[in-house]
NUSEZA-922878 format. One record per residue: y, x, z of N, C-alpha, C, O in turn; residue in one letter; chain. Coordinates in pm, 1 decimal. Each point is the difference from the previous one (the first is absolute). Example, Ala and Ser with C-alpha at 12.3 -4.5 7.8 and 13.67 -1.06 7.14 Angstrom:
BEGIN
{r {-569.0, 1319.0, 780.0}, {119.0, -89.0, 0.0}, {120.0, 90.0, 0.0}, {-1.9, 103.6, 66.5}, a, A}
{r {106.9, -138.6, -138.5}, {119.0, 82.0, 6.0}, {109.0, -77.0, 73.0}, {110.8, 50.9, 16.9}, s, A}
// end
This chain:
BEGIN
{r {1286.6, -1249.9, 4852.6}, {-128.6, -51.2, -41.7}, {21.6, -113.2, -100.0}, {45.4, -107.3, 39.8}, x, A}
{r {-69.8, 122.9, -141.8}, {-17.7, -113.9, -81.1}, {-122.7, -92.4, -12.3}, {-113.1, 46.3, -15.2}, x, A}
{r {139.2, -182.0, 22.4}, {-65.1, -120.1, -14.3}, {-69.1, -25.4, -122.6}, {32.3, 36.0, -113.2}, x, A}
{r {-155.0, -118.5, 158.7}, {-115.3, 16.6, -154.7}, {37.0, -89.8, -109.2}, {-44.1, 13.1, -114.2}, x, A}
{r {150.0, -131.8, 161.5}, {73.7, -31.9, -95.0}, {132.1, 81.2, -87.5}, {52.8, -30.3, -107.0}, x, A}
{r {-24.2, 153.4, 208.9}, {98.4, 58.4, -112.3}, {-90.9, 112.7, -69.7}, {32.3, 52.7, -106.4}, x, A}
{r {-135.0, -25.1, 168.7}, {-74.6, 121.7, -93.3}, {-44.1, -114.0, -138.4}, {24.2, 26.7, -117.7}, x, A}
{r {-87.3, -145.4, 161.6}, {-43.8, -104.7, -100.0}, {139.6, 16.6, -142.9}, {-14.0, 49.0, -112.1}, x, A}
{r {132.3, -107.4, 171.9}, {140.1, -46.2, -65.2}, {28.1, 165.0, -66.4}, {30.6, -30.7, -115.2}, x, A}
{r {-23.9, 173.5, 120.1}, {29.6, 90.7, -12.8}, {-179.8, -5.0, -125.6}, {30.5, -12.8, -118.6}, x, A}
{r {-128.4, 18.4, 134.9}, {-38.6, 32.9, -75.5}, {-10.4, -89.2, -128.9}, {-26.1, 59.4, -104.6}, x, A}
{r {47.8, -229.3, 99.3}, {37.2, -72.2, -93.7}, {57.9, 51.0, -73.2}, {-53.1, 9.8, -110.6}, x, A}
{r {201.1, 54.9, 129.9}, {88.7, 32.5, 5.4}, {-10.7, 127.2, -116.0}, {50.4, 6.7, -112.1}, x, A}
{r {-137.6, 91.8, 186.5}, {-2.3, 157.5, -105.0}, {-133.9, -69.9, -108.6}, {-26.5, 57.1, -105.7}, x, A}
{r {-41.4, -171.9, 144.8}, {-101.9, -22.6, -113.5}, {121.3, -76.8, -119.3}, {11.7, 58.9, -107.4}, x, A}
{r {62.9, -170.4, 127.0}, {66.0, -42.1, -112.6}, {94.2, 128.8, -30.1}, {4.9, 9.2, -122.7}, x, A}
{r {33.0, 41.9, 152.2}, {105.5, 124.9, -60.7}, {-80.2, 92.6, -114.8}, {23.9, 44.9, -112.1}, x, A}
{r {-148.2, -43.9, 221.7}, {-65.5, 73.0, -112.1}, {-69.6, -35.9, -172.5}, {-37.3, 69.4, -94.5}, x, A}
{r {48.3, -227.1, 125.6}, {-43.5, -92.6, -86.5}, {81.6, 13.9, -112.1}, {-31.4, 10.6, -118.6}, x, A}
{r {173.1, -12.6, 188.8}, {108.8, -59.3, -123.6}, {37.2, 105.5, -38.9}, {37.4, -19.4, -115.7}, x, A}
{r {-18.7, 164.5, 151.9}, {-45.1, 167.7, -82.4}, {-131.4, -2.8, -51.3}, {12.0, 50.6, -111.6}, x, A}
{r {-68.6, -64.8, 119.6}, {-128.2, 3.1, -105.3}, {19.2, -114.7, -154.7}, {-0.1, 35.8, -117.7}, x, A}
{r {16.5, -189.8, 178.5}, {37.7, -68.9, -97.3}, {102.4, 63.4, -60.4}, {-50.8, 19.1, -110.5}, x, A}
{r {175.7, 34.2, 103.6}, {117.1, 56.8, -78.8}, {-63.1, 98.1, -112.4}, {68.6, -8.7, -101.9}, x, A}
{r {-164.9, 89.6, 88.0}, {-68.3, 52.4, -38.6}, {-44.2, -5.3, -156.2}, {-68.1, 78.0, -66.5}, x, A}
{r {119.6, -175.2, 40.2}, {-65.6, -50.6, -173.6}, {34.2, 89.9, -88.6}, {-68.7, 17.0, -100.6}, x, A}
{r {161.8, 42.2, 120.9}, {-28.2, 133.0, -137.0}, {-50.6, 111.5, 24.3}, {-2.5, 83.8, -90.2}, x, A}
{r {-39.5, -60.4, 191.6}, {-84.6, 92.6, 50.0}, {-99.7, 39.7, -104.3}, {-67.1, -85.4, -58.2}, x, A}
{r {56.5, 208.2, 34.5}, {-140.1, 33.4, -91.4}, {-138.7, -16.8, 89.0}, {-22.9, 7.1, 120.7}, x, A}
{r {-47.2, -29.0, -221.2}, {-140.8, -40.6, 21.6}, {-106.7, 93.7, -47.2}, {-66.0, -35.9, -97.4}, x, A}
{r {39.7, 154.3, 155.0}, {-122.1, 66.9, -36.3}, {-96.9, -106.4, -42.6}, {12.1, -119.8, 25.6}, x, A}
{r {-150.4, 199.6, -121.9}, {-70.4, -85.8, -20.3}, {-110.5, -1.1, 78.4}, {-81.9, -90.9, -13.3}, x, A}
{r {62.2, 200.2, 114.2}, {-73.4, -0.5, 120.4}, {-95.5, -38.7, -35.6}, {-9.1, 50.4, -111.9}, x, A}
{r {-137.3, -150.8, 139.2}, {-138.3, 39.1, -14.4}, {-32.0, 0.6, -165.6}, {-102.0, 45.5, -51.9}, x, A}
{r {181.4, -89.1, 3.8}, {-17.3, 41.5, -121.2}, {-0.3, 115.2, -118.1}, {-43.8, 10.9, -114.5}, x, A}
{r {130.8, 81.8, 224.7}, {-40.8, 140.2, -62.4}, {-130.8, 69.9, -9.3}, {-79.5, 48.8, 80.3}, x, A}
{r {90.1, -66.6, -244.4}, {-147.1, 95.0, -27.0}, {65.1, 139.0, -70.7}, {101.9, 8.0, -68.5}, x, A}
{r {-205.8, 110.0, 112.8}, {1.3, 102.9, -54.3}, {-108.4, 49.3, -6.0}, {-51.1, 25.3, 109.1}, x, A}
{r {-19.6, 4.9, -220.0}, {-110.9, 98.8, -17.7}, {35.6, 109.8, -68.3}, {49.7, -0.7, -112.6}, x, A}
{r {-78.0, 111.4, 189.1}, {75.9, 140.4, -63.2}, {-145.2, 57.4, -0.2}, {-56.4, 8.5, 109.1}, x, A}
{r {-0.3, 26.4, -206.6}, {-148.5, 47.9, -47.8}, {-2.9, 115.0, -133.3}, {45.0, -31.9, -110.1}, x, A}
{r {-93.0, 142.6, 132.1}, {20.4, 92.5, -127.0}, {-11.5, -37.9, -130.8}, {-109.3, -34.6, -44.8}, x, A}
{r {207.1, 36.6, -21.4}, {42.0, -38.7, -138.4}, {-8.1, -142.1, -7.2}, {-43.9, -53.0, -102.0}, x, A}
{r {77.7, -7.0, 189.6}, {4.8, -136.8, -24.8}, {105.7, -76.7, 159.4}, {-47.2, -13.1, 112.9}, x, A}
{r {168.9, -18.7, -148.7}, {72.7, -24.3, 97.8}, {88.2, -165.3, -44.7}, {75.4, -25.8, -93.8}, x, A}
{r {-132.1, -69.5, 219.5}, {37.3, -173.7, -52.6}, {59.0, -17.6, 138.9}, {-48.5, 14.9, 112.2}, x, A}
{r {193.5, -58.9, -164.3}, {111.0, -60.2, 91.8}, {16.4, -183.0, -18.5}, {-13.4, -42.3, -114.8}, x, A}
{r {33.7, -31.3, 195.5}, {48.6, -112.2, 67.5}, {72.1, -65.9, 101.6}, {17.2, 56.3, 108.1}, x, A}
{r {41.3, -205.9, -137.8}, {107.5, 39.7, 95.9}, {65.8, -121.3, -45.6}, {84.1, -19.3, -87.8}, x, A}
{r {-162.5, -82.0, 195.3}, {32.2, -155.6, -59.2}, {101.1, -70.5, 114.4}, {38.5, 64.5, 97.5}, x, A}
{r {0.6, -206.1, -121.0}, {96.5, -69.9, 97.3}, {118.8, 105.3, 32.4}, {46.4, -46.6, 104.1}, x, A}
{r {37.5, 175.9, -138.6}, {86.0, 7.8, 17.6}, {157.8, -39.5, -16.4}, {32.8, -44.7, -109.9}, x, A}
{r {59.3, 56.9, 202.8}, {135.7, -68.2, 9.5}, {77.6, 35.8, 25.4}, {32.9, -15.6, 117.6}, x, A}
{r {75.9, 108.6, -230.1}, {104.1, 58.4, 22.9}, {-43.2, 149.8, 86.5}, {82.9, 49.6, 76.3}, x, A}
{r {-176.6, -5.3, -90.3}, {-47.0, 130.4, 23.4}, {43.9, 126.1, -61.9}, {31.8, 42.6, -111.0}, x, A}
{r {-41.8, -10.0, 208.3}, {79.8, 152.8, -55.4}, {-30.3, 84.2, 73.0}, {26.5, -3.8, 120.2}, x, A}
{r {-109.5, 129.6, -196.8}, {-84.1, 164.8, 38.3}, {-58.2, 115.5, -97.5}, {-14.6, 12.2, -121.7}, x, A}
{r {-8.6, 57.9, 224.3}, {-15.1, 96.7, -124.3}, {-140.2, 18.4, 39.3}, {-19.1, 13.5, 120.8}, x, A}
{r {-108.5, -9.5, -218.4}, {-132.4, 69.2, 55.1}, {-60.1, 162.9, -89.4}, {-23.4, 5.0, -120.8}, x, A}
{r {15.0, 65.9, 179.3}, {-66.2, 100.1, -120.5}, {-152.6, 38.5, 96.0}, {-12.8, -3.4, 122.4}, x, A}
{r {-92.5, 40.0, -229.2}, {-101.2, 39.2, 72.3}, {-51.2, 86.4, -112.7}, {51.2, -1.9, -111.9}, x, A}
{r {-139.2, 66.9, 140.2}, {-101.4, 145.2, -37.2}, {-122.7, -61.5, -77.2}, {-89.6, -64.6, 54.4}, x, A}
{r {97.9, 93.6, -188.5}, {-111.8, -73.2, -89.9}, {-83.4, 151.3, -41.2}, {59.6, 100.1, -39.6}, x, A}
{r {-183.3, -107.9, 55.5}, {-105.2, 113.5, -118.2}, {-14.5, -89.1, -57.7}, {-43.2, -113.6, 19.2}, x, A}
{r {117.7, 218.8, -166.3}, {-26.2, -62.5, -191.7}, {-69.0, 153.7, -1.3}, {24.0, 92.4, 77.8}, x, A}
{r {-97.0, -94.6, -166.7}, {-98.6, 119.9, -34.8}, {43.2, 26.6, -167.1}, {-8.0, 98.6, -73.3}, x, A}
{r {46.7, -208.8, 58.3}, {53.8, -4.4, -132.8}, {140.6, 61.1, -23.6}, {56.1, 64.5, 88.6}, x, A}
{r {15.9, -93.1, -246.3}, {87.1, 70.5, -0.6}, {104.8, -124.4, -36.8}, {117.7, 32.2, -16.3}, x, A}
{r {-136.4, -103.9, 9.1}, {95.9, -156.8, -45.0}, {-101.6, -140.7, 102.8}, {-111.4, 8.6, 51.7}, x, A}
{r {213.3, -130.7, -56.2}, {-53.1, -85.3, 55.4}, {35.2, -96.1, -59.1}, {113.0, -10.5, -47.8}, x, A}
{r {-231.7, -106.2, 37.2}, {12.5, -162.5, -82.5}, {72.7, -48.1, 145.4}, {-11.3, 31.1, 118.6}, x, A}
{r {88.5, -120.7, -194.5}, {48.9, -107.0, 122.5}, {38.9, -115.4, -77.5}, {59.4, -20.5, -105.9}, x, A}
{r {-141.0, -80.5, 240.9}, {37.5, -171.3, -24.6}, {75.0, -29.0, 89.8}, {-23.4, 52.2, 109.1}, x, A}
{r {145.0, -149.2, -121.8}, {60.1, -53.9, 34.6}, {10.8, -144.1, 22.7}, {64.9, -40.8, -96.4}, x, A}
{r {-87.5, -37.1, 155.8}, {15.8, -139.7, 0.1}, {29.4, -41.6, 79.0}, {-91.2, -45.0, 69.3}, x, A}
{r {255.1, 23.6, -8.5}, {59.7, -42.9, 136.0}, {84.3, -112.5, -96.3}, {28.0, -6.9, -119.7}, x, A}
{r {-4.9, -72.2, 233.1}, {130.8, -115.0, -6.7}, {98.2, 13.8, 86.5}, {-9.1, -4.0, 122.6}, x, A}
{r {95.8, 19.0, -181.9}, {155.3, 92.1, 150.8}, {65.6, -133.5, -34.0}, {-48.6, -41.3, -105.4}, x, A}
{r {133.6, -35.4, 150.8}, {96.3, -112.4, -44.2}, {126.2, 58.6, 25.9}, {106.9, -32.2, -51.8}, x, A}
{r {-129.8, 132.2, 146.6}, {175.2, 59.0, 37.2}, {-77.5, 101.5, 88.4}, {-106.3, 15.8, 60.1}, x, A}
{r {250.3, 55.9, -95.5}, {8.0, 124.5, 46.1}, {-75.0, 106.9, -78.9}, {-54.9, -47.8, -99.2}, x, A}
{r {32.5, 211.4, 119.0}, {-69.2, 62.6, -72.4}, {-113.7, 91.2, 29.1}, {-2.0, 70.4, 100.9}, x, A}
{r {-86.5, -71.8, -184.0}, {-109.2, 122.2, 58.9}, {14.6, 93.8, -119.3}, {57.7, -22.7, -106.3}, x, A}
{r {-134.9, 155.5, 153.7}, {-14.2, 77.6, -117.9}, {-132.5, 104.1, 87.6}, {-36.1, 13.8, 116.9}, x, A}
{r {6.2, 28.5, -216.0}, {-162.0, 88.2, 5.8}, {55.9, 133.4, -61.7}, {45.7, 2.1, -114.4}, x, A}
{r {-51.4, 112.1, 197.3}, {39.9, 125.7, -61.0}, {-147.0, 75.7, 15.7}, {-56.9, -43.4, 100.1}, x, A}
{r {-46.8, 177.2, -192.9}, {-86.3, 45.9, 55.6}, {94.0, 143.2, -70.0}, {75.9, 20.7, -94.7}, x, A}
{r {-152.3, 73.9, 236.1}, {44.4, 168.9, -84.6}, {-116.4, 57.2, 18.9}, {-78.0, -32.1, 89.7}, x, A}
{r {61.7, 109.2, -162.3}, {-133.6, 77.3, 0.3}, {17.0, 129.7, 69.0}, {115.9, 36.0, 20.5}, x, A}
{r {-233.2, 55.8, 26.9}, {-50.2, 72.8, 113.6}, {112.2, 59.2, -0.6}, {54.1, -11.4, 109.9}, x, A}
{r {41.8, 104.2, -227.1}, {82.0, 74.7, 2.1}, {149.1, -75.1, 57.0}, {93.0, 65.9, 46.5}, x, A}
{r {-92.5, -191.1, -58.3}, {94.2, -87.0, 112.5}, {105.8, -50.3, -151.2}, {102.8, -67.1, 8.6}, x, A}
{r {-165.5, 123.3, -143.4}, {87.0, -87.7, -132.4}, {-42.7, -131.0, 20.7}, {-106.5, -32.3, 52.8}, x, A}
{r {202.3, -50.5, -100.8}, {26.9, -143.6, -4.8}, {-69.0, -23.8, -159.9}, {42.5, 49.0, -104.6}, x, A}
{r {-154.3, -134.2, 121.1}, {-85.0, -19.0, -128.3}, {-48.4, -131.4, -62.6}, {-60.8, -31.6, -102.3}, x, A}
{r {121.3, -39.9, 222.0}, {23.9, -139.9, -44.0}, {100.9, -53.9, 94.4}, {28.3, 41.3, 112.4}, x, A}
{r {32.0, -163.4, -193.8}, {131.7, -93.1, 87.8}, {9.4, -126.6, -51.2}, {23.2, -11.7, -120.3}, x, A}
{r {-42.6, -124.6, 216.9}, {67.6, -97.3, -115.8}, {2.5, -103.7, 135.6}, {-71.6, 2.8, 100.1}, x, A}
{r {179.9, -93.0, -136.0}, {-45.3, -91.4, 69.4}, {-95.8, -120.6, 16.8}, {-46.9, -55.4, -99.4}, x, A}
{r {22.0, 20.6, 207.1}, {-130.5, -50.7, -1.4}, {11.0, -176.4, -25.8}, {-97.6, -74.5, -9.2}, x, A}
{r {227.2, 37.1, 1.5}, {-5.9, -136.6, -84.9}, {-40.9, 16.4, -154.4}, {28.9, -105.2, -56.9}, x, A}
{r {-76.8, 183.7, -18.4}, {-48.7, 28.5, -106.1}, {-128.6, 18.6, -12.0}, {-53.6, 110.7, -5.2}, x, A}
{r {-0.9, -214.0, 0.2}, {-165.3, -25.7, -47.3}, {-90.8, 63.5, -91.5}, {50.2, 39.5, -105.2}, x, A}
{r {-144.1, -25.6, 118.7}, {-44.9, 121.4, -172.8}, {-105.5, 50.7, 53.1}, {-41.5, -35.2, 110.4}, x, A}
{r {-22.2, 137.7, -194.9}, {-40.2, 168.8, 13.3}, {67.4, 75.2, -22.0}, {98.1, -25.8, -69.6}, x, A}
{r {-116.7, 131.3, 110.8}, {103.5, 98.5, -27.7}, {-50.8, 159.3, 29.9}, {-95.1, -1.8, 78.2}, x, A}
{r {124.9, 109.1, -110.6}, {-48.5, 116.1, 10.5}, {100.1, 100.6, 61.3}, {118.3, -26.6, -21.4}, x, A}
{r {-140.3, 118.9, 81.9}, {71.0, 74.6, 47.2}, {35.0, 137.5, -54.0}, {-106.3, 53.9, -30.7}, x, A}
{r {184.5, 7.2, 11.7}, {32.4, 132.6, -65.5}, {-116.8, 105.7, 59.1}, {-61.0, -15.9, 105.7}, x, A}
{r {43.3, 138.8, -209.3}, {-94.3, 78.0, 62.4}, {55.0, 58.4, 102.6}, {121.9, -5.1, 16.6}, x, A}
{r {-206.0, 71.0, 69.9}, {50.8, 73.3, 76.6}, {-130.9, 111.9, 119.2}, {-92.0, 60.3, -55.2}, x, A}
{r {103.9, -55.8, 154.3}, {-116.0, 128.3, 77.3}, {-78.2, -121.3, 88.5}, {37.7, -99.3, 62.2}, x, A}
{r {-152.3, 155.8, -88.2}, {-126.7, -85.0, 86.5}, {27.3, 44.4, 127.2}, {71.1, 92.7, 38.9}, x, A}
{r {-152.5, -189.7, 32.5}, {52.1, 81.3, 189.2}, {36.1, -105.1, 60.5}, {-42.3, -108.0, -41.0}, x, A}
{r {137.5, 114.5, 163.8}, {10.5, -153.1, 99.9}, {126.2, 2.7, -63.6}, {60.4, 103.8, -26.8}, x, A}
{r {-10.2, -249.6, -3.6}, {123.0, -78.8, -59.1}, {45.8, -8.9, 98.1}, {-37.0, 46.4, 107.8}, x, A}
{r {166.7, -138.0, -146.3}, {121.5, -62.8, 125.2}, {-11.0, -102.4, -104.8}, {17.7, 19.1, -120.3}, x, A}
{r {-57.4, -161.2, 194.2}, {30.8, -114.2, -30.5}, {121.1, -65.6, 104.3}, {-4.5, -18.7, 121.6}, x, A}
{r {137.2, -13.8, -241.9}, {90.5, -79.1, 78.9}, {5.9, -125.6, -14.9}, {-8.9, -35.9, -117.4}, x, A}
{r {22.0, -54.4, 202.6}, {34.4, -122.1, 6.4}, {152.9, -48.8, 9.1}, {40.6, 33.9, 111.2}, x, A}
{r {71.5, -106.8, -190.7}, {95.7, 23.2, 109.5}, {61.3, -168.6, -23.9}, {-4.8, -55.8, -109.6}, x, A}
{r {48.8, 5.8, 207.5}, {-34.5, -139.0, 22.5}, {165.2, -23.0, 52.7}, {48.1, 51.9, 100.7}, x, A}
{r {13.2, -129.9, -182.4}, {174.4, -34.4, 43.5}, {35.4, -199.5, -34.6}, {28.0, -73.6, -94.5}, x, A}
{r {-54.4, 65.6, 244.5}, {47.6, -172.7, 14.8}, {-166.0, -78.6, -57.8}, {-12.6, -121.9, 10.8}, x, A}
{r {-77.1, 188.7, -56.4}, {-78.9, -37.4, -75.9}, {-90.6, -151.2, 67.7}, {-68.7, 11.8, 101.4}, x, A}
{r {86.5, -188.1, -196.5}, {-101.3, -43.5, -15.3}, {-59.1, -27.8, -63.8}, {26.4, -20.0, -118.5}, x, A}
{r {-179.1, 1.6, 197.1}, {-86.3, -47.6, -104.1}, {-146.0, 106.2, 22.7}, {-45.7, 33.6, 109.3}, x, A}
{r {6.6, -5.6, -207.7}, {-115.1, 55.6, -3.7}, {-31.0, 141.5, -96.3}, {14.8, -0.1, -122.2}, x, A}
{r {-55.2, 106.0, 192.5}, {-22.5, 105.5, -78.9}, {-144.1, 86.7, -28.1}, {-27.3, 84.1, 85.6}, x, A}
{r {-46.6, -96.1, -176.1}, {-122.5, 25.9, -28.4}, {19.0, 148.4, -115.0}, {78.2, -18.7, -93.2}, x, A}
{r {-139.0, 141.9, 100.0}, {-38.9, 72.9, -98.7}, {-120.7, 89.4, 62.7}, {-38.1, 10.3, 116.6}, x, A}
{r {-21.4, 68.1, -271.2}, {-111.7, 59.4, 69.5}, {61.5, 146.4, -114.0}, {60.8, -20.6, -105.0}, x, A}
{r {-89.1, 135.2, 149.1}, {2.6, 93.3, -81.7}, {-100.8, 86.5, 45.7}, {-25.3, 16.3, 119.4}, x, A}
{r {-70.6, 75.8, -272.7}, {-132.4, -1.9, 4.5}, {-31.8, 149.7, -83.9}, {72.7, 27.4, -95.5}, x, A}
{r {-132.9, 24.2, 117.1}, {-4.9, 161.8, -88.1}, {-86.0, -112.3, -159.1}, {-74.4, -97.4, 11.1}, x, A}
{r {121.9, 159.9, -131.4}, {-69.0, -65.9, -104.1}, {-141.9, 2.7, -48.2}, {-34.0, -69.5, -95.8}, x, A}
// end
């Protein structure tokens, strides 16, 4: 039978252990968690994706473009690490690529109307990543 002072002394015990593994933790990546926005809406698809830290993933999701090319804005601040924005069109060709520390407009190669593959792909990445790509 253990005593309510050693259940007391035993759980001190697994609470600081657990303290000083959690504190060790500092390079740990940092999703950007409530800050992920996604609106995926026909012919019009806007990504975000702020306070991240040393993050690293891959996202792809299912866009209707009705169109046959897509405008895209870009305006992220990465300080390190890299992102990049790939889209392929219905037939699964790759019709735009760039990375997304590159600010601008930009247009996408032609290609087949229908549901896209929008990729996201995110390595060590901080900072902040904003684009919208849009049927013209």
């Amino acid at each position: 039978m253990t005593s309510p002072r050693a259940r007391y002394l035993l759980s001190a015990i697994a609470s600081l252990l657990l303290l000083a593994v959690a504190s060790g933790c500092g390079n740990d990546p940092v999703s950007p968690g409530r800050d992920w926005q996604v609106n995926n809406a026909p012919d019009t698809f806007q990504f975000q994706a702020t306070a991240m830290e040393n993050y690293t993933t891959t996202l792809q999701y299912s866009w209707s473009n009705s169109g046959t090319t897509a405008n895209v804005d870009q305006s992220s601040s990465v300080s390190d690490g890299s992102a990049s924005l790939t889209l392929r069109d219905a037939n699964g060709t790759q019709v735009y690529s760039r990375n997304l520390g590159q600010n601008g407009s930009f247009s996408s190669a032609a290609g087949t109307s229908g549901t896209w593959t929008v990729t996201v792909t995110m390595s060590k990445t901080t900072g902040t990543l904003n684009f919208r790509a849009q049927k013209p």
